[in-house]
C-alpha positions in Angstrom: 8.6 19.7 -9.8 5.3 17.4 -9.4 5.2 14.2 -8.5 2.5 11.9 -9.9 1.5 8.5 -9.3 -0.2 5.7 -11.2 -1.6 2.5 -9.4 -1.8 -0.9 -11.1 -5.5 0.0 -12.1 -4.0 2.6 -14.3 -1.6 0.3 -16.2 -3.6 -2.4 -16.4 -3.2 -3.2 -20.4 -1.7 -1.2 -23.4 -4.7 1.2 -24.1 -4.2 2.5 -19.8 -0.2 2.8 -20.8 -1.2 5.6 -23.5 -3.9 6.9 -21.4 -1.0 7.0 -18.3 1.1 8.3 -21.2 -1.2 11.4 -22.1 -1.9 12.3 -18.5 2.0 12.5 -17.9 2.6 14.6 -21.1 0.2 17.2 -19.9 2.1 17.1 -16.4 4.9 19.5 -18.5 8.6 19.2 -17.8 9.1 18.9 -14.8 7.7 15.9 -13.6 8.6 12.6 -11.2 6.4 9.8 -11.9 5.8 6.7 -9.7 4.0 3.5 -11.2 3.0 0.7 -9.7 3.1 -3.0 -10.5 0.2 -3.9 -14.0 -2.8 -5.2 -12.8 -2.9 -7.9 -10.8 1.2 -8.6 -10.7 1.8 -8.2 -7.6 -0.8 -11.1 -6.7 0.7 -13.3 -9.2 4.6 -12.8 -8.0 3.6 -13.5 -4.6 2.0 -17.0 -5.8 5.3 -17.6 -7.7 7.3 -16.6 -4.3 5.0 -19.2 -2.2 6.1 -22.0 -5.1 9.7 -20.6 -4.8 10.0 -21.4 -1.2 8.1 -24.5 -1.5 10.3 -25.7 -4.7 7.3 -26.6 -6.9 7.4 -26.5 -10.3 6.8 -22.5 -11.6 7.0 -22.5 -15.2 3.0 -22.2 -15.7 3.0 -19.6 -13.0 6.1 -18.0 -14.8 4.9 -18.2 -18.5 1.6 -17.0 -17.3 3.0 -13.7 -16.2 5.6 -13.7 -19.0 2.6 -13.6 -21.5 0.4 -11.0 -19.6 3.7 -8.4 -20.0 4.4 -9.6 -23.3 1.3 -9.0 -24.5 1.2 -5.3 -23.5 4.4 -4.8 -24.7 3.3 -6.2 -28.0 -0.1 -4.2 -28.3 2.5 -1.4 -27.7 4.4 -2.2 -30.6 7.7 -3.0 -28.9 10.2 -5.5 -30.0 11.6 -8.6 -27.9 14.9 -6.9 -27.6 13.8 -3.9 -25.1 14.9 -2.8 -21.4 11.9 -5.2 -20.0 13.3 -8.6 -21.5 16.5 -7.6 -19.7 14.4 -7.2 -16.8 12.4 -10.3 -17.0 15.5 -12.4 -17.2 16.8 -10.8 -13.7 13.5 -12.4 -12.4 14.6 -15.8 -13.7 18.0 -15.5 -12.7 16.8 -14.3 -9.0 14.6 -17.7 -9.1 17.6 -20.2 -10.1 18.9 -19.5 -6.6 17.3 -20.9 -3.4 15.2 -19.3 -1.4 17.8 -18.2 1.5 16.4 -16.2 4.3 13.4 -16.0 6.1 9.6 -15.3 4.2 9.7 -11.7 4.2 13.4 -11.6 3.4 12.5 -14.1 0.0 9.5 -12.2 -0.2 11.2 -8.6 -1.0 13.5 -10.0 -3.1 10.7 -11.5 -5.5 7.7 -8.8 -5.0 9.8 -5.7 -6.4 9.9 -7.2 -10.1 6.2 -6.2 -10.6 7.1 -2.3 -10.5 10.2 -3.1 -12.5 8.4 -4.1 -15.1 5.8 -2.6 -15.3 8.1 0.7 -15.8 10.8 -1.0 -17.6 7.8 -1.6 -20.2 6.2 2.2 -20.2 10.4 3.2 -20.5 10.8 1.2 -23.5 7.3 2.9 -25.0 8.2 6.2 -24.5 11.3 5.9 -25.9 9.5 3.8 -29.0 7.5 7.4 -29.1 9.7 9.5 -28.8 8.8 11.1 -24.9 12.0 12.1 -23.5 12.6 10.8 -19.8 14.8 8.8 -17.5 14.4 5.5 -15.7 15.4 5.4 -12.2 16.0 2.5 -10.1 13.8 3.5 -6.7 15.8 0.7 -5.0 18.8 2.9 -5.2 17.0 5.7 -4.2 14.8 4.8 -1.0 17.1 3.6 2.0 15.3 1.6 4.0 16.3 -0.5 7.9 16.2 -4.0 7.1 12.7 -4.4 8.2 11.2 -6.4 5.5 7.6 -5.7 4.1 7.4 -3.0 6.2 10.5 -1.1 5.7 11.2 2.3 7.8 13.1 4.7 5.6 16.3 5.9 6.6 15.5 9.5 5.5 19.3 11.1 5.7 20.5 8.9 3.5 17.5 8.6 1.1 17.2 12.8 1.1 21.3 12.1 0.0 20.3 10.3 -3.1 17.4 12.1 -4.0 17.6 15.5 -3.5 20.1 16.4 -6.3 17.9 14.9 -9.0 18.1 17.8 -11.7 14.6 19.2 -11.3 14.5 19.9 -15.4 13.8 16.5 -16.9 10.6 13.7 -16.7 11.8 10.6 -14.5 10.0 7.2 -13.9 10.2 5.3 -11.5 9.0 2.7 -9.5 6.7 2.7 -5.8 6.5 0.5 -3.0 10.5 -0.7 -2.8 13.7 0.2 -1.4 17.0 -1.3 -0.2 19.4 -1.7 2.9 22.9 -1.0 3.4 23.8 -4.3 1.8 21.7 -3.3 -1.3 18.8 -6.4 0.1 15.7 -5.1 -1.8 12.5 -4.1 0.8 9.0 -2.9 0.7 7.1 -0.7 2.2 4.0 -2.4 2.8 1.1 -3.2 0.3 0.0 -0.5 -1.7 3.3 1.7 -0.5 3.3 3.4 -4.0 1.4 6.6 -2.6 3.7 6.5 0.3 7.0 6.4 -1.9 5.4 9.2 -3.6 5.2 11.5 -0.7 8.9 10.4 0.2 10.5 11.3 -3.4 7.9 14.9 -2.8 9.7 15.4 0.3 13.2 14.6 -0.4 12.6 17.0 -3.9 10.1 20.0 -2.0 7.9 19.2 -4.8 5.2 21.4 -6.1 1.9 19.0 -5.4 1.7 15.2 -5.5 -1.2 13.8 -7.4 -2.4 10.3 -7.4 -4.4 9.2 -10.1 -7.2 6.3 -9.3 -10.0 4.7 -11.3 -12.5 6.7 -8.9 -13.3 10.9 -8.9 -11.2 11.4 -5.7 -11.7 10.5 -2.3 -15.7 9.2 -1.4 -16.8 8.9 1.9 -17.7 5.0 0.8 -16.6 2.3 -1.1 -18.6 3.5 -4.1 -18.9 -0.6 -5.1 -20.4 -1.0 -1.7 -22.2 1.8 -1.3 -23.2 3.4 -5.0 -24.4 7.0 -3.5 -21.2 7.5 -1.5 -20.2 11.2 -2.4 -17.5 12.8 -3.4 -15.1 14.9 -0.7 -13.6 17.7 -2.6 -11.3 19.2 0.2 -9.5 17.4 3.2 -7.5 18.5 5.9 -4.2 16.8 6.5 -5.2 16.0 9.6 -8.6 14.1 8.7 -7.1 12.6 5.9 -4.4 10.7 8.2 -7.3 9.9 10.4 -9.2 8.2 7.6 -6.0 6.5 6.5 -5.3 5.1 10.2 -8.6 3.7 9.7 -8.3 2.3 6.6 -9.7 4.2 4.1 -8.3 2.3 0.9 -7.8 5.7 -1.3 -5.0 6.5 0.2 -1.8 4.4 2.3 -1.4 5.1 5.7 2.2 6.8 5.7 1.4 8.7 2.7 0.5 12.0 4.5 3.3 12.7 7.2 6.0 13.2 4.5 3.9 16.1 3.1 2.3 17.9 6.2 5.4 19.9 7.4 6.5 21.5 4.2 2.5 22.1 3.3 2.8 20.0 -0.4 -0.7 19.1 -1.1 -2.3 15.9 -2.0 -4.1 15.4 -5.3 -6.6 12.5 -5.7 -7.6 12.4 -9.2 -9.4 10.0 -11.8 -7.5 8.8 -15.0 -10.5 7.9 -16.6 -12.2 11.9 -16.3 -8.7 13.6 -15.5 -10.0 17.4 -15.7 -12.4 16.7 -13.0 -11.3 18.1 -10.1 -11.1 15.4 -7.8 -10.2 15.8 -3.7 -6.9 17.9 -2.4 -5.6 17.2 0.7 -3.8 20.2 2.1 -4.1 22.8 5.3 -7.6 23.1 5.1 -10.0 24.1 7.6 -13.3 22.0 6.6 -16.4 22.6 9.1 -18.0 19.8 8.1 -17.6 16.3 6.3 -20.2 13.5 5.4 -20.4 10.4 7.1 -17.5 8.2 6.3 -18.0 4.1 6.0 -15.0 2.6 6.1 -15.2 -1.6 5.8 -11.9 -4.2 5.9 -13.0 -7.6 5.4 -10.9 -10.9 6.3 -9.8 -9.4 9.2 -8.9 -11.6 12.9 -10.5 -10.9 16.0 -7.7 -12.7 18.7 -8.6 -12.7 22.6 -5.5 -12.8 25.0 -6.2 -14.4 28.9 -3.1 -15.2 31.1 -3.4 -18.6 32.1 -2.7 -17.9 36.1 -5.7 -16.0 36.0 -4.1 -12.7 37.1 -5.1 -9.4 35.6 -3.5 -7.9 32.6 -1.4 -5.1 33.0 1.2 -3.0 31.4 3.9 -5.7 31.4 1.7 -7.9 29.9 0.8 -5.5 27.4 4.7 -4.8 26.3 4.8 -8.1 25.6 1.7 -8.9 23.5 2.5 -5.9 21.6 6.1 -7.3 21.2 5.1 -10.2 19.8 2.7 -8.9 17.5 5.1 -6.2 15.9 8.2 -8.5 16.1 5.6 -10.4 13.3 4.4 -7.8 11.7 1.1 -7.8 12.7 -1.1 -4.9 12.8 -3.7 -4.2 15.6 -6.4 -2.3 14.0 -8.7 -2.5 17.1 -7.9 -3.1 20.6 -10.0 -3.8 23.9 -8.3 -4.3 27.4 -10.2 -6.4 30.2 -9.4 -7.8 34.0 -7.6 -10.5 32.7 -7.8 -10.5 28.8 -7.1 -8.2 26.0 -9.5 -8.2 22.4 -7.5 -6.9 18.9 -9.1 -6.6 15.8 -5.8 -7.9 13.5 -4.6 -7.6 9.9 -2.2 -10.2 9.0 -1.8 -13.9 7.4 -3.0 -16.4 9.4 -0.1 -18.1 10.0 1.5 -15.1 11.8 -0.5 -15.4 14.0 -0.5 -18.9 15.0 3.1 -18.1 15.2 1.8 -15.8 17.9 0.3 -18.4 19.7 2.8 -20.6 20.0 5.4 -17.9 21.4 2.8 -16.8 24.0 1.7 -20.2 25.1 3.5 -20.8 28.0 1.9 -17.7 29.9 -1.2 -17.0 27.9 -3.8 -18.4 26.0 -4.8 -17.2 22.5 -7.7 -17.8 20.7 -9.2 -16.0 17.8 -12.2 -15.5 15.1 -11.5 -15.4 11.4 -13.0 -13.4 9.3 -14.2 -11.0 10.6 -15.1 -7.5 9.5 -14.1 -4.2 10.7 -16.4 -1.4 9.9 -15.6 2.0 10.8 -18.4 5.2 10.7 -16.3 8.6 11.0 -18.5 11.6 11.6 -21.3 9.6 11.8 -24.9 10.4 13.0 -27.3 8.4 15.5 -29.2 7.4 12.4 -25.5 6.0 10.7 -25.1 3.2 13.4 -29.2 1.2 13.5 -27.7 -0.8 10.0 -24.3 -1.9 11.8 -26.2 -2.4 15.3 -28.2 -4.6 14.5 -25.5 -7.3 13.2 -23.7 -9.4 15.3 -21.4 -7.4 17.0 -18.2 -8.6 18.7 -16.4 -5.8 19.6 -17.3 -1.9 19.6 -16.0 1.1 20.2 -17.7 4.6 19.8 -16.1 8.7 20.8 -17.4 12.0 19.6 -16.4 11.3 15.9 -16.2 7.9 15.6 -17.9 4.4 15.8 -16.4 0.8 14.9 -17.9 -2.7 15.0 -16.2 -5.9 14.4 -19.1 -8.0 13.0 -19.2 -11.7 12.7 -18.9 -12.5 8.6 -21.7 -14.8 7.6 
């Protein structure tokens, strides 16, 4: 069985459905495909969870992302009483209740609805056409700790519910979620899609995984950014999670560790050309890659002191590191003084001040925002004068690897 996976990009309006549509159909039988939320749903859910918690009105917000589906469904010729409707009206029901529970509890009960759609819509379509398949319900499927948006699978159980899919039919389902033991819906982080991908490959022993992007495969830059960033056509597993850890966009963090010990390789491919060959990510042995650029924007730069003055040590540590991950908060970048510690963060604001306020009483926080994070893997001496000459507020270099937190302008 292959598993392939289709990002919002990729779904984005009713002419990317049928192009999705044809890529599948030439995946043959025996095929497990993951689809993420259409377009920009995912943004737009988590503006109607914000108004949700608030209690402000929600019906623009609502009809707003009512029409964007309905018109896709519509384009697809696809009647008002389909599998998505049914769908749709679970959202409303879910939003007739308060908001119980903290943010990220709320938040994974509303988020999930963008996936469900989206493949509740392209399940109605290919039954409309007459492409034989089943809809599965990944929630079901993925068990998950109660962890919300950054859910840690519970792998027994989810390779229980999994692994006797019959490996003879076309499935679709959706990325990113999963549930508890009390059926609570969960995430697994933004962009999680590729990562539930290489969880269903796993649990199945699946043949390859491919994930299909609006860009040729993985480039060694942001080719908006940088427009001569080349192509990488082979990647070893162990450079790949390297470039994940450091935030290389193509691909989600987690999305390699499932596949590494059984050896199923990675396919990065482009919808738009999708007989190019693209990048594989597999046990490789490359002896040499281009220089990488990897840039994350809107990111925090926080200093930690104590406030007696003393140094800071391991204990201290434990406990900054508590209270970042009890929040969710992701250290990207770290730099240890005498009596301070620097982190380059990605996380909401408000987390953070959170932070602050828990850590007050021994230490004193304060923090720049934004800021960007550039990394340079494999880089050369020449690589580093355009980043240098910025102004730099934290930096780290080794043998493979230089990164800057510069001051945005």
């Amino acid at each position: 069985m292959k598993i392939y996976k289709f990002g919002g990009a990729s779904v984005k309006n009713a002419d990317a459905v049928k192009n999705m549509t044809a890529i599948s159909q030439m995946g043959g039988p025996h095929l497990l495909i993951i689809v993420s939320a259409m377009g920009k749903s995912t943004n737009a859910l988590e503006e109607i969870h914000n108004g949700w918690r608030l209690k402000l009105p929600l019906s623009e917000k609502l009809d707003a992302l009512y029409q964007f589906h309905h018109a896709i469904a519509q384009e697809l010729n696809l009647n008002d009483e389909c599998f998505w409707i049914e769908k749709w009206n679970q959202l409303i029901q879910h939003l007739e209740k308060d908001a119980m529970g903290t943010f990220d509890c709320t938040y994974d009960q509303i988020i999930p609805f963008g996936e469900i759609l989206s493949t509740a819509i392209i399940h109605d379509y290919w039954n409309a056409i007459g492409y034989r398949h089943h809809w599965l319900d990944a929630t079901k499927l993925i068990h998950t700790d109660q962890r919300h948006r950054e859910a840690r699978v519970n792998w027994e159980e989810t390779k229980k519910r999994i692994e006797n899919l019959s490996k003879d039919r076309v499935y679709i389902t959706q990325g990113f979620i999963g549930s508890t033991d009390h059926q609570n819906w969960t995430t697994l982080g933004r962009e999680g899609s590729d990562y539930s991908a290489s969880i269903f490959a796993n649990c199945l022993a699946a043949e390859s995984v491919t994930i299909w992007k609006d860009v040729a495969g993985m480039l060694s830059a942001d080719p908006k950014l940088h427009p001569d960033a080349a192509l990488i056509p082979l990647v070893s597993y162990g450079e790949a999670i390297e470039l994940a850890y450091y935030g290389a966009s193509v691909i989600h963090p987690k999305t390699i560790q499932p596949l590494q010990p059984t050896g199923i390789p990675l396919h990065i491919k482009s919808f738009v050309s999708p007989n190019e060959k693209g990048t594989s990510i597999g046990q490789f042995s490359v002896e040499e890659y281009p220089t990488c650029i990897i840039e994350k924007d809107n990111q925090i730069l926080a200093s930690i002191s104590t406030n007696d003055y003393s140094f800071i040590v391991e204990d201290n540590l434990q406990e900054i590191f508590s209270a970042a991950n009890d929040r969710g908060i992701k250290i990207q970048m770290m730099e240890n003084g005498a009596r301070s510690f620097s982190m380059c963060l990605q996380c909401e604001e408000h987390k953070l001040l959170d932070m602050q306020e828990a850590l007050k009483g021994k230490y004193n926080l304060r923090y720049n925002t934004p800021v960007k994070l550039v990394t340079l893997r494999h880089y050369k001496a020449e690589d580093l004068k355009q980043w240098e000459s910025g102004t730099v507020l934290m930096e780290q270099k080794n043998r493979t690897t230089a990164r800057f937190v510069i001051q945005n302008h």
